[in-house]
PDB file of N, H, CA, C and O in Angstrom:
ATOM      1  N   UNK A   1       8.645-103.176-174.390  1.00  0.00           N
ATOM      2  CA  UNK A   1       9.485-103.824-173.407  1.00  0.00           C
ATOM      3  C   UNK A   1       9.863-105.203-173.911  1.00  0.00           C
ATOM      4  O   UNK A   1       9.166-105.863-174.683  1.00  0.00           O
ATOM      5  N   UNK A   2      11.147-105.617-173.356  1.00  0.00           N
ATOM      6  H   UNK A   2      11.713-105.081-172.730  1.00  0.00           H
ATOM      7  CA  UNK A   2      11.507-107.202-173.825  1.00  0.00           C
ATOM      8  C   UNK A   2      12.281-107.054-174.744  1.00  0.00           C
ATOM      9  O   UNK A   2      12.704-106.013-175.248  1.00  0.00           O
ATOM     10  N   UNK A   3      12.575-108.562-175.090  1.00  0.00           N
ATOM     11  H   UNK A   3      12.232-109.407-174.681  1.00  0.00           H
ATOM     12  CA  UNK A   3      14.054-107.921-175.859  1.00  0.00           C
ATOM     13  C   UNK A   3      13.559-108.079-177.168  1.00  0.00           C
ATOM     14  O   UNK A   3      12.447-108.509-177.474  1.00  0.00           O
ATOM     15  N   UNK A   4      14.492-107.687-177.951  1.00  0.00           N
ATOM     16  H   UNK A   4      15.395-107.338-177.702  1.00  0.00           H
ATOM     17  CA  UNK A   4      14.402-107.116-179.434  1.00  0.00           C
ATOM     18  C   UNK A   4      14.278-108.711-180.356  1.00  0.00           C
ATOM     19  O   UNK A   4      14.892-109.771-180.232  1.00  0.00           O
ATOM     20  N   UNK A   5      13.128-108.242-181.337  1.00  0.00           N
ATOM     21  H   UNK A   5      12.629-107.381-181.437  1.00  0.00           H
ATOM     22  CA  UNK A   5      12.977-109.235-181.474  1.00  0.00           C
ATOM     23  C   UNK A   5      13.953-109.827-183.259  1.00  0.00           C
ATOM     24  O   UNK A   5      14.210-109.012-184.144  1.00  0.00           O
ATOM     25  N   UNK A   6      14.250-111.095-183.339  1.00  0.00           N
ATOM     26  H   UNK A   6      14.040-111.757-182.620  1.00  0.00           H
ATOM     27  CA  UNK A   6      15.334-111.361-184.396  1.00  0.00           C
ATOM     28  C   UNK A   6      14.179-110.938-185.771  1.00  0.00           C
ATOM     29  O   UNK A   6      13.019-110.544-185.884  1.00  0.00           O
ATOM     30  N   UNK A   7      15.542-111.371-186.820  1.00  0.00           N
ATOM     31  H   UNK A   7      16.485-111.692-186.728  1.00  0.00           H
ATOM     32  CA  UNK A   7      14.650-110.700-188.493  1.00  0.00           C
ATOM     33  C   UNK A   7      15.038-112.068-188.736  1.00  0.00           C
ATOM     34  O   UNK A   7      15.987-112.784-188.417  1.00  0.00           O
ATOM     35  N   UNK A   8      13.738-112.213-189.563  1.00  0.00           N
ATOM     36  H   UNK A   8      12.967-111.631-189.822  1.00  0.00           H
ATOM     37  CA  UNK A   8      13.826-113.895-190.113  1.00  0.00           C
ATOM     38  C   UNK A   8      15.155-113.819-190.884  1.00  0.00           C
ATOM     39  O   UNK A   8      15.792-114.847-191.113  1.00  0.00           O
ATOM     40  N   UNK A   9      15.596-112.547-191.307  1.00  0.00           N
ATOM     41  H   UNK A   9      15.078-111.712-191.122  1.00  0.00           H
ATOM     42  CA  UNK A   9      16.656-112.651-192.360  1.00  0.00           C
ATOM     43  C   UNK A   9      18.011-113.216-191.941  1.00  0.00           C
ATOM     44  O   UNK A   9      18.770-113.677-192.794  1.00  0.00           O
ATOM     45  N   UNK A  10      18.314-113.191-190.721  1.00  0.00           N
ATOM     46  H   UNK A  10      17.698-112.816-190.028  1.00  0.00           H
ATOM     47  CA  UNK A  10      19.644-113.319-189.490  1.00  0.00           C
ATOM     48  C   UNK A  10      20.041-114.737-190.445  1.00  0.00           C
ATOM     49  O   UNK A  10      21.216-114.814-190.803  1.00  0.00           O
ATOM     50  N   UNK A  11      19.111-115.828-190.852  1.00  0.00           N
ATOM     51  H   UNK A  11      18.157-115.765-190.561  1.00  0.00           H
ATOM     52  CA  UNK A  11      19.688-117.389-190.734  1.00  0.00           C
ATOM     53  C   UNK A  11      20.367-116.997-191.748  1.00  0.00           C
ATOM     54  O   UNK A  11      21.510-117.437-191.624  1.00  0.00           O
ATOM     55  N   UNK A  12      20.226-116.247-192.920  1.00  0.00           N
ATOM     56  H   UNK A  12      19.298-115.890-193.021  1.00  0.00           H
ATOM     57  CA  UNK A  12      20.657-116.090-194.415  1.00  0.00           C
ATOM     58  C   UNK A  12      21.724-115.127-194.601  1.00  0.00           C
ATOM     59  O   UNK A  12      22.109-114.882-195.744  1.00  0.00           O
ATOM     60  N   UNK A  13      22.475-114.296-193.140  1.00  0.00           N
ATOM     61  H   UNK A  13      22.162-114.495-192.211  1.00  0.00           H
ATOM     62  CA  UNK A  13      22.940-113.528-193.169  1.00  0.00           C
ATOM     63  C   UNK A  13      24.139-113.769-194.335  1.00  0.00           C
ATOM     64  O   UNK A  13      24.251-113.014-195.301  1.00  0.00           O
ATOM     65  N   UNK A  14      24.939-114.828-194.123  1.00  0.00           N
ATOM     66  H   UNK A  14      24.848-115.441-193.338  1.00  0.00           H
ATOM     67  CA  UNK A  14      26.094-115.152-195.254  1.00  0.00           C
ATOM     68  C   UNK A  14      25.231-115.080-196.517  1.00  0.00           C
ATOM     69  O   UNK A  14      25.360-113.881-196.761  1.00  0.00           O
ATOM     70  N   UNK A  15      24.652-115.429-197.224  1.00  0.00           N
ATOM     71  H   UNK A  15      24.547-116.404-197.025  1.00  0.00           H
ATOM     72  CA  UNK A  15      24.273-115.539-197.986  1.00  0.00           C
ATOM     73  C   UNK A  15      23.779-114.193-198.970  1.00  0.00           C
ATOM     74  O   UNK A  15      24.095-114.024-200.148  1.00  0.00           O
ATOM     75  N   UNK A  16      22.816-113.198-198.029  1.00  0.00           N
ATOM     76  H   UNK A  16      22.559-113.336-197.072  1.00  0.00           H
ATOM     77  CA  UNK A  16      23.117-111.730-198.394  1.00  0.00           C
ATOM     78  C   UNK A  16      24.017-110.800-198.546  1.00  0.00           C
ATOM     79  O   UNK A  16      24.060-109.871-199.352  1.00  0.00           O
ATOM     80  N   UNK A  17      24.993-111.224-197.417  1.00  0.00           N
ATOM     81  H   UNK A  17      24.958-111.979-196.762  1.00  0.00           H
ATOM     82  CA  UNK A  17      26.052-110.749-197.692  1.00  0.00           C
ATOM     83  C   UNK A  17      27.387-110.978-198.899  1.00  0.00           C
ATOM     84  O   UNK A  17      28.325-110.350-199.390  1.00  0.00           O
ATOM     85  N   UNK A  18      26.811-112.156-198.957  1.00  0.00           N
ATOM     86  H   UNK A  18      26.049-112.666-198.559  1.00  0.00           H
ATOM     87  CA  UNK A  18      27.759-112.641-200.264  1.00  0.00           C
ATOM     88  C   UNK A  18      26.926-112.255-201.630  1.00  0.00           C
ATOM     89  O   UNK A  18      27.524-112.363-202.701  1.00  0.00           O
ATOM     90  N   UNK A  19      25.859-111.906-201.619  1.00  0.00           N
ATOM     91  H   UNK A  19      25.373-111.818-200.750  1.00  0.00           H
ATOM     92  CA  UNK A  19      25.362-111.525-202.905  1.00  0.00           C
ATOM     93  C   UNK A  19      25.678-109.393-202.970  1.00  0.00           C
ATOM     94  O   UNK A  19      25.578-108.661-203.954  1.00  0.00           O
ATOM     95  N   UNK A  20      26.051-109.018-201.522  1.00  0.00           N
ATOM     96  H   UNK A  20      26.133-109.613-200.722  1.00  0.00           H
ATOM     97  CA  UNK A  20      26.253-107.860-202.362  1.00  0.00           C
ATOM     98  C   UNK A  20      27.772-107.814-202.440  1.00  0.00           C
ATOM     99  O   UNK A  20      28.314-106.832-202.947  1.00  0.00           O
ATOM    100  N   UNK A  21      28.724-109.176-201.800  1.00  0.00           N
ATOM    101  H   UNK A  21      28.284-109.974-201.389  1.00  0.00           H
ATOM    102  CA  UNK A  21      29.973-108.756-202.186  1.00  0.00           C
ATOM    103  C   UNK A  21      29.867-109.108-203.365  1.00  0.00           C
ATOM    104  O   UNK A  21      30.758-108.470-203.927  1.00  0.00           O
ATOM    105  N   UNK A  22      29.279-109.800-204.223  1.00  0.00           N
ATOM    106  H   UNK A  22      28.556-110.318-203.766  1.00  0.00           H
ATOM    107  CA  UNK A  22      29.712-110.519-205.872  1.00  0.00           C
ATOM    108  C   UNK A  22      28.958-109.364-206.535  1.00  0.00           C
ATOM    109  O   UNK A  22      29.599-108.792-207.417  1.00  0.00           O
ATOM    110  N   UNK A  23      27.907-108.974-206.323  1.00  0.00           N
ATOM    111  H   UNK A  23      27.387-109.438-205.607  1.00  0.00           H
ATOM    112  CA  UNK A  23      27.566-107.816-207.180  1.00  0.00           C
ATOM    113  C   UNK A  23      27.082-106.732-206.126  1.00  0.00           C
ATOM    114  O   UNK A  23      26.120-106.829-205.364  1.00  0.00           O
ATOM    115  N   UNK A  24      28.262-105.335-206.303  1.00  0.00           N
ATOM    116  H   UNK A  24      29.043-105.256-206.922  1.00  0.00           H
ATOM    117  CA  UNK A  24      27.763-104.279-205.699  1.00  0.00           C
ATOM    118  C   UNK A  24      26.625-103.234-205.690  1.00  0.00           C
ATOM    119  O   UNK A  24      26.243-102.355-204.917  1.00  0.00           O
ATOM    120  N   UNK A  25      26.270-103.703-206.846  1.00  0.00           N
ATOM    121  H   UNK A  25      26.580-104.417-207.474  1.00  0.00           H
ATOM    122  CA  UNK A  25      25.384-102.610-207.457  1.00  0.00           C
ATOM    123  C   UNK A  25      23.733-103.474-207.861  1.00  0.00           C
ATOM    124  O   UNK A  25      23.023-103.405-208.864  1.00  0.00           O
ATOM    125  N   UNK A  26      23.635-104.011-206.970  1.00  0.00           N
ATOM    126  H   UNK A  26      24.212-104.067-206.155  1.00  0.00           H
ATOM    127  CA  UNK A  26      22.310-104.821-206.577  1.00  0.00           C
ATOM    128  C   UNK A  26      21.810-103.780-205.968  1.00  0.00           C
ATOM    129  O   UNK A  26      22.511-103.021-205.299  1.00  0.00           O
ATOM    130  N   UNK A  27      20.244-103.596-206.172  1.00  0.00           N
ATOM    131  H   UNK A  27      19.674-104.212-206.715  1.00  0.00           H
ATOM    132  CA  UNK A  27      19.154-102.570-205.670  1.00  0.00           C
ATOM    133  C   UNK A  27      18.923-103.904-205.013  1.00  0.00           C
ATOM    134  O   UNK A  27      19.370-105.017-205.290  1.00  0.00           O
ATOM    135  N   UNK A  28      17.938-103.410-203.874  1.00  0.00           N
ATOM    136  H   UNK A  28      17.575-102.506-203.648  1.00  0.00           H
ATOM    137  CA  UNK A  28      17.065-103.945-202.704  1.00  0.00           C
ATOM    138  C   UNK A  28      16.068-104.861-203.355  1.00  0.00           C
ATOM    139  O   UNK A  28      15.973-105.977-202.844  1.00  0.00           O
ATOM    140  N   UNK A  29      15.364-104.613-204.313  1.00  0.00           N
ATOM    141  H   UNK A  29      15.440-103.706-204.728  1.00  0.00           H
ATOM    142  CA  UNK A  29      14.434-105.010-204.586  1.00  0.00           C
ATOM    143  C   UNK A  29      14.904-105.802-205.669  1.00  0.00           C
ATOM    144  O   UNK A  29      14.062-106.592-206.097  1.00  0.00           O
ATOM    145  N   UNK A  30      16.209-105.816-206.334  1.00  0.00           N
ATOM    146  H   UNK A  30      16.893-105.175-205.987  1.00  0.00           H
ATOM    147  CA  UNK A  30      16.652-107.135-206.797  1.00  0.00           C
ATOM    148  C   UNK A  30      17.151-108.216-205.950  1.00  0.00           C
ATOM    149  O   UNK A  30      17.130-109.345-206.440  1.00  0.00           O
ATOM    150  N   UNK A  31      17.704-108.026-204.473  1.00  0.00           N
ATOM    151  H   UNK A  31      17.721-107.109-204.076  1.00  0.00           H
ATOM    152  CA  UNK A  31      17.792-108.729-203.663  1.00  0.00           C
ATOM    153  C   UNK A  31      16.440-109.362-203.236  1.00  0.00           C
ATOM    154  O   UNK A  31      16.333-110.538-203.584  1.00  0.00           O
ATOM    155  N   UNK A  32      15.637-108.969-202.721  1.00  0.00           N
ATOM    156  H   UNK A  32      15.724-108.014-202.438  1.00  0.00           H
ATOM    157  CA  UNK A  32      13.741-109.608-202.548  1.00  0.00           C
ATOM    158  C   UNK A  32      13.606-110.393-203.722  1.00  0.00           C
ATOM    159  O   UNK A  32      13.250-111.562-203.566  1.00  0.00           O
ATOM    160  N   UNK A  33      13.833-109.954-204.913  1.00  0.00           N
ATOM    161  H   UNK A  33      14.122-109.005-205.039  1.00  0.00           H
ATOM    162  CA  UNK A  33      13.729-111.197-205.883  1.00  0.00           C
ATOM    163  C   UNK A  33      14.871-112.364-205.954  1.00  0.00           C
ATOM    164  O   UNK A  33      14.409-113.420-206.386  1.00  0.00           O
ATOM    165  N   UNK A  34      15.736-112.391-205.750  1.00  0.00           N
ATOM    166  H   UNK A  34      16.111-111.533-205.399  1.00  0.00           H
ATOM    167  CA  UNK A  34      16.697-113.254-205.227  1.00  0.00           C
ATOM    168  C   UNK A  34      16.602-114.428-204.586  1.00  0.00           C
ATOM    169  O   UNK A  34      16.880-115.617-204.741  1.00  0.00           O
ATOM    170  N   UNK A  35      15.869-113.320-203.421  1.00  0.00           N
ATOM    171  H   UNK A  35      15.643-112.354-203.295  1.00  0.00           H
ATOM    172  CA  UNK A  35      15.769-113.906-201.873  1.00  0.00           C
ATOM    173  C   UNK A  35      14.965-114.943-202.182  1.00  0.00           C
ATOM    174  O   UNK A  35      15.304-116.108-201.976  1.00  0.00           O
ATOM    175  N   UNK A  36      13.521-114.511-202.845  1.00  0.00           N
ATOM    176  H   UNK A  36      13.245-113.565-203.012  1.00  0.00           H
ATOM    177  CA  UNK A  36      12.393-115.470-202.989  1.00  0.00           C
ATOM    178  C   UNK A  36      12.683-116.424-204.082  1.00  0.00           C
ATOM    179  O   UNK A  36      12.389-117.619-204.059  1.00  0.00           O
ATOM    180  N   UNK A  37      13.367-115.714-205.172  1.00  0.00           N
ATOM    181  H   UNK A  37      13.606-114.743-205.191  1.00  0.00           H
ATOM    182  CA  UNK A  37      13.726-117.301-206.372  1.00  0.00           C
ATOM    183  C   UNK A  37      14.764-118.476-205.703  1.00  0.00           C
ATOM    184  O   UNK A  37      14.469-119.660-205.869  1.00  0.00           O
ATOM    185  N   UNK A  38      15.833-118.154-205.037  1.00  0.00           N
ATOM    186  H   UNK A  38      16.073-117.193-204.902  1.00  0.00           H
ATOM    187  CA  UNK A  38      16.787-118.674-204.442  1.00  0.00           C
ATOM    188  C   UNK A  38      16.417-119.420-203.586  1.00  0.00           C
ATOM    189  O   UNK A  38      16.332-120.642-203.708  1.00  0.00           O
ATOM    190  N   UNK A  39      16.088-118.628-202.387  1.00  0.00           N
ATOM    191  H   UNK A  39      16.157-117.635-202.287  1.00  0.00           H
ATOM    192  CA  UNK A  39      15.954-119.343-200.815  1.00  0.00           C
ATOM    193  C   UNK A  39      14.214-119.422-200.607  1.00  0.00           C
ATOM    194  O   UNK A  39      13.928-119.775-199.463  1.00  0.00           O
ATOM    195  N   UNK A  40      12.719-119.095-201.713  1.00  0.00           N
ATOM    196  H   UNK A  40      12.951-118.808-202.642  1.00  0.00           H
ATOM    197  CA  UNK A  40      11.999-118.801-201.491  1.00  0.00           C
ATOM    198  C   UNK A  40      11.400-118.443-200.095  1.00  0.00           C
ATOM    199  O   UNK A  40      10.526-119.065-199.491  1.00  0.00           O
ATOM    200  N   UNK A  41      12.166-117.113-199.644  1.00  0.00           N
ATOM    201  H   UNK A  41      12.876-116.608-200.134  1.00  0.00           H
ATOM    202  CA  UNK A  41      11.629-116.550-198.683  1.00  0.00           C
ATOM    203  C   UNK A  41      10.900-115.406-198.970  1.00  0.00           C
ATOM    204  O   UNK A  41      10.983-114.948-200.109  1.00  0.00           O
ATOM    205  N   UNK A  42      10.216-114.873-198.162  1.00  0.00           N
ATOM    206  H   UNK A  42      10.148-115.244-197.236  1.00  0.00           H
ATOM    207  CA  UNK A  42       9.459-113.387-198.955  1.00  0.00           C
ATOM    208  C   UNK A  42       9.749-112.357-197.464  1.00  0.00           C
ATOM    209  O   UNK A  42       9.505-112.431-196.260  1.00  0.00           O
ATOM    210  N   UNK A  43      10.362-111.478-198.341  1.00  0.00           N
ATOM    211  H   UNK A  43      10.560-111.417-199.319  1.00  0.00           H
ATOM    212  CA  UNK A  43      10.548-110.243-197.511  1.00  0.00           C
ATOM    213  C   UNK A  43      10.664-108.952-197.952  1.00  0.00           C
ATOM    214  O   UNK A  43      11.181-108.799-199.059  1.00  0.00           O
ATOM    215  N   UNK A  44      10.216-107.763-197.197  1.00  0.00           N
ATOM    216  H   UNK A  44       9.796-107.888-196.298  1.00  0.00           H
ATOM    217  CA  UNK A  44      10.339-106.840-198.033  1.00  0.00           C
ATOM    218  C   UNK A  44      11.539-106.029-198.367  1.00  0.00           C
ATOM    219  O   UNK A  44      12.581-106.460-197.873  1.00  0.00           O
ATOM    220  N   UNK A  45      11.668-104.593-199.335  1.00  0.00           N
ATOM    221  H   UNK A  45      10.821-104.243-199.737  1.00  0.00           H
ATOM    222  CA  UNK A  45      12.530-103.936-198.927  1.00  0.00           C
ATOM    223  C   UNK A  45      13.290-103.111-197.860  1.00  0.00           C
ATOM    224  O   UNK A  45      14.472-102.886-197.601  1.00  0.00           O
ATOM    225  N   UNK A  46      12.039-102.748-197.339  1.00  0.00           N
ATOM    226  H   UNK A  46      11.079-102.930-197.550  1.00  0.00           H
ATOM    227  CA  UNK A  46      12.294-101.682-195.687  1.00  0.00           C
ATOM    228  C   UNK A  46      12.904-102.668-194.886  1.00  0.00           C
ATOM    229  O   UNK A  46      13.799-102.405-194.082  1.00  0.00           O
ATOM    230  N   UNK A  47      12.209-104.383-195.181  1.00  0.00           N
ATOM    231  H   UNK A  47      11.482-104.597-195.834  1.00  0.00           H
ATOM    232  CA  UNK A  47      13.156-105.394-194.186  1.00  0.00           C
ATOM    233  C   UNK A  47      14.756-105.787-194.078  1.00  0.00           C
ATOM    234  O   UNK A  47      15.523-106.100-193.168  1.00  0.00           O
ATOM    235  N   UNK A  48      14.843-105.587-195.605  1.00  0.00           N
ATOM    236  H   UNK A  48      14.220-105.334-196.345  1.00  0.00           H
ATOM    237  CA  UNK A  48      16.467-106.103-196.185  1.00  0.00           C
ATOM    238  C   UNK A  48      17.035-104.904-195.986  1.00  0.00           C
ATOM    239  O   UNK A  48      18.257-105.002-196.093  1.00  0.00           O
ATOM    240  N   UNK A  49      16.614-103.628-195.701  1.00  0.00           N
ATOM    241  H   UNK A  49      15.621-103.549-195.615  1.00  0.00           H
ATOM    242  CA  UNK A  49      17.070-102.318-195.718  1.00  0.00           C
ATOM    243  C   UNK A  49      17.665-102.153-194.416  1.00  0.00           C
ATOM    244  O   UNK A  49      18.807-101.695-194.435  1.00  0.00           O
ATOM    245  N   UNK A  50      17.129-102.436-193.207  1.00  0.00           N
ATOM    246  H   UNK A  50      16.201-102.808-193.192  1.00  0.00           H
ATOM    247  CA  UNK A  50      17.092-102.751-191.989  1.00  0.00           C
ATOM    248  C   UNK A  50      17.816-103.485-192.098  1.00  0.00           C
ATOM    249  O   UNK A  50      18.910-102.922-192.071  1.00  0.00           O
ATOM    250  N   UNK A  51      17.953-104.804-192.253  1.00  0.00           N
ATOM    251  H   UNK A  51      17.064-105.262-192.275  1.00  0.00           H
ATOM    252  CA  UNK A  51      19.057-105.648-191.904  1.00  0.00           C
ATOM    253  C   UNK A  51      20.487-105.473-192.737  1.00  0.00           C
ATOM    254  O   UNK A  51      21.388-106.165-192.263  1.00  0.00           O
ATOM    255  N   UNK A  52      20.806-104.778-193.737  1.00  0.00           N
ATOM    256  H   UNK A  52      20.074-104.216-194.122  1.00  0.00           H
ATOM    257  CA  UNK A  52      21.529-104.252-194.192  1.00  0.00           C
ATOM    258  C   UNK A  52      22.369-102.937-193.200  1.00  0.00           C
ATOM    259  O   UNK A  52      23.592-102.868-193.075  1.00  0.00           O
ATOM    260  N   UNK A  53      21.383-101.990-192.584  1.00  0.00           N
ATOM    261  H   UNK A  53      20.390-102.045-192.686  1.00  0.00           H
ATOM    262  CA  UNK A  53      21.813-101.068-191.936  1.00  0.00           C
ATOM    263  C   UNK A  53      22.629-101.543-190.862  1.00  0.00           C
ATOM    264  O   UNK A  53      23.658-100.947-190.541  1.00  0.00           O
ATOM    265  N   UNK A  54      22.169-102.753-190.193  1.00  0.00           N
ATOM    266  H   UNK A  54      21.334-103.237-190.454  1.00  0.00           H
ATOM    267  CA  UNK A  54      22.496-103.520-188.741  1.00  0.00           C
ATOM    268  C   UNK A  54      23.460-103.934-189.107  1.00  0.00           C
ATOM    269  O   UNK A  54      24.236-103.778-188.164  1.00  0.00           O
ATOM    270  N   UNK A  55      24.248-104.638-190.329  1.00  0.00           N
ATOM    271  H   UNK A  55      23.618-104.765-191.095  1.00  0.00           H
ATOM    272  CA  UNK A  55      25.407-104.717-190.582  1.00  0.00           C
ATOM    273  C   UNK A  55      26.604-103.443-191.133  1.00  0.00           C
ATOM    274  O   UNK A  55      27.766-103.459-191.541  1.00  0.00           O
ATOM    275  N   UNK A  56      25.930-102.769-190.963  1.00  0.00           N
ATOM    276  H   UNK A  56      24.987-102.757-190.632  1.00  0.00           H
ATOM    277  CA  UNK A  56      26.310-101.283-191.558  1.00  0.00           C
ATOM    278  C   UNK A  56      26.893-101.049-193.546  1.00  0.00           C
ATOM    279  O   UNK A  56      27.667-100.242-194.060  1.00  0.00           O
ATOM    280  N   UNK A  57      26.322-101.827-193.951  1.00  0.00           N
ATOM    281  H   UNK A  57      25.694-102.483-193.533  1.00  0.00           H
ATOM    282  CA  UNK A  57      25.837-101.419-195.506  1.00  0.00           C
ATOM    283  C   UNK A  57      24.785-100.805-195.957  1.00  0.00           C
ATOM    284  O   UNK A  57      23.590-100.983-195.721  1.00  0.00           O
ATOM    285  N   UNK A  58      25.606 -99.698-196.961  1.00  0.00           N
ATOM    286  H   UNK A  58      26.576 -99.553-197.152  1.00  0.00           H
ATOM    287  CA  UNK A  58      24.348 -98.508-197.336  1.00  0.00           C
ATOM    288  C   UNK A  58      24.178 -98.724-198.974  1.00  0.00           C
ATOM    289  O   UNK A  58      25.181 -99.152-199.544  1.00  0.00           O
ATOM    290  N   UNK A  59      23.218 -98.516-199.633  1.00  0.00           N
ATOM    291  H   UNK A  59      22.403 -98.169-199.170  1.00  0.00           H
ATOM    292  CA  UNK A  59      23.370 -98.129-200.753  1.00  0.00           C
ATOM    293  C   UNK A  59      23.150 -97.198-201.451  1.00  0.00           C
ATOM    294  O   UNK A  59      21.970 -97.039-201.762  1.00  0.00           O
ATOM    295  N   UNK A  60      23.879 -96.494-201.829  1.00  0.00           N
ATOM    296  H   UNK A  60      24.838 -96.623-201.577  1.00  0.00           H
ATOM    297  CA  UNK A  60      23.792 -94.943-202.174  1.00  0.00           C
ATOM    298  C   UNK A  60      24.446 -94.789-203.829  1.00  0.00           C
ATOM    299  O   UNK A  60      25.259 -95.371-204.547  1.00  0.00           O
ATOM    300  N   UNK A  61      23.675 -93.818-203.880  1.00  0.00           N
ATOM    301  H   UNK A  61      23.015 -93.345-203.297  1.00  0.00           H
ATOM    302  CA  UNK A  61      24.016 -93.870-205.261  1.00  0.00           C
ATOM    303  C   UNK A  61      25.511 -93.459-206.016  1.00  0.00           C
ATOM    304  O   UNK A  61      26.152 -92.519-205.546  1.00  0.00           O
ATOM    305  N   UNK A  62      25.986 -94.149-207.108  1.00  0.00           N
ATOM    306  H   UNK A  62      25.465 -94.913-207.490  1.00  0.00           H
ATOM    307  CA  UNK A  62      27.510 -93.647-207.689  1.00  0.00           C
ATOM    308  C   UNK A  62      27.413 -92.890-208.504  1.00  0.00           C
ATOM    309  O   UNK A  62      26.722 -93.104-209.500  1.00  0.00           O
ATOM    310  N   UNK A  63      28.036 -91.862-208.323  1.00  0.00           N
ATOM    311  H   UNK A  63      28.598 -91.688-207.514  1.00  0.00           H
ATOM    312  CA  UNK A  63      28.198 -90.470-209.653  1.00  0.00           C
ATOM    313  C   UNK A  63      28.362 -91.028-210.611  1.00  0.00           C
ATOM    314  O   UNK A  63      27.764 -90.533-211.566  1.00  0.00           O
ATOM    315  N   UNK A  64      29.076 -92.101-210.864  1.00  0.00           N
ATOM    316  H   UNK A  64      29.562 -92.503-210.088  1.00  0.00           H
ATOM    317  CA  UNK A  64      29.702 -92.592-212.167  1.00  0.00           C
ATOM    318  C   UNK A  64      28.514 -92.809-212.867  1.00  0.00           C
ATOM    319  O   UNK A  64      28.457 -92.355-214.010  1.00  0.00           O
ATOM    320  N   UNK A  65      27.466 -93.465-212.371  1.00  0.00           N
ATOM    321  H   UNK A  65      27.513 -93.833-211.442  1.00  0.00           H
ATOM    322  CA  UNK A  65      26.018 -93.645-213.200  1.00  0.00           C
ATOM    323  C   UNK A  65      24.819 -92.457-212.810  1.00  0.00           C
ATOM    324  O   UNK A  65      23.589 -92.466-212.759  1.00  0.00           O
ATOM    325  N   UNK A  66      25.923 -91.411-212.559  1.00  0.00           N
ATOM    326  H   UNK A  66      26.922 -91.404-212.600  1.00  0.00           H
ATOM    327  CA  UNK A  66      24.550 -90.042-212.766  1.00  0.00           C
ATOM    328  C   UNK A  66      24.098 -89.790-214.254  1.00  0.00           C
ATOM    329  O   UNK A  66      23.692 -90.689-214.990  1.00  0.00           O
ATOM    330  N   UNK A  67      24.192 -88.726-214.542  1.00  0.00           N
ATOM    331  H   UNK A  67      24.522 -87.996-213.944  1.00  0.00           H
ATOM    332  CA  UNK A  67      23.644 -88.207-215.976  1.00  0.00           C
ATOM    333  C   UNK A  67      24.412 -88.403-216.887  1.00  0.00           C
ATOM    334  O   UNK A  67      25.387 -89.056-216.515  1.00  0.00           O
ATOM    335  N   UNK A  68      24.429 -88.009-218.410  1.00  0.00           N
ATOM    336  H   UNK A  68      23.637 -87.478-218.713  1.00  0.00           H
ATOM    337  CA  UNK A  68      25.144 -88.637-219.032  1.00  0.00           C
ATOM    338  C   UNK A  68      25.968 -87.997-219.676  1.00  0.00           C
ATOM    339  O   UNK A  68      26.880 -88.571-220.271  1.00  0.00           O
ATOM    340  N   UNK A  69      25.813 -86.630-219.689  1.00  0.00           N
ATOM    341  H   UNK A  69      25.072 -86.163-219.205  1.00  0.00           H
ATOM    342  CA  UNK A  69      26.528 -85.307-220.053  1.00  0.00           C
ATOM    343  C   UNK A  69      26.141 -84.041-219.029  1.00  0.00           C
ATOM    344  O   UNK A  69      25.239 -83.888-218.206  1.00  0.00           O
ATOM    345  N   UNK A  70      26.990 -83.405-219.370  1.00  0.00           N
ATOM    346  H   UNK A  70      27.723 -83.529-220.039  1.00  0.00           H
ATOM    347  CA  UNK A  70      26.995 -81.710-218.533  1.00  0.00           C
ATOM    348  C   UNK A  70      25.703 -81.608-219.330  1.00  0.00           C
ATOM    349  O   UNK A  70      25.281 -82.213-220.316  1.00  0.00           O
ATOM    350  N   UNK A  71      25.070 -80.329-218.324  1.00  0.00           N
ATOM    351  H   UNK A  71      25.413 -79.838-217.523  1.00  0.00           H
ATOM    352  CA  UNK A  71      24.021 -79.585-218.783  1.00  0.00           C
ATOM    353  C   UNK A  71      24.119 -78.421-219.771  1.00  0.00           C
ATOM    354  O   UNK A  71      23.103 -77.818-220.117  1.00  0.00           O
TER     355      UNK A  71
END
C-alpha cells in the first residue's frame, strides 16, 4: 500500500538518457560502470533495466551482430 516509491535513478534521468542516445549499443552493465565512474552512484542492472523500461527503452539484440556466417 502507498504510493510507489521513486528510483534514485529519476535525478540522472537526462543524463542516461543521453548516454544511450550517443551510443546505442551500450549494454546495461556498461551503463552501471558509467554511472559509478561518472556520477559515482552505484546501481544495479535489474535497476537501470527498470528504469529504462519506465521510459520505454529496450535493448534487444541486432541481427547485424549475430553470427558471422551461414551455417
Amino acid at each position: 500500500m502507498g504510493a510507489p516509491r521513486r528510483s534514485k535513478l529519476d535525478p540522472h534521468a537526462d543524463w542516461l538518457l543521453a548516454q544511450i542516445e550517443d551510443t546505442p549499443d551500450l549494454t546495461l552493465a556498461e551503463i552501471v560502470d558509467r554511472l559509478a565512474l561518472e556520477k559515482g552512484m552505484k546501481s544495479s542492472i535489474g535497476g537501470l533495466w527498470n528504469f529504462f523500461h519506465r521510459h520505454g527503452i529496450s535493448f534487444k539484440k541486432n541481427r547485424a551482430r549475430g553470427r558471422t556466417g551461414t551455417p
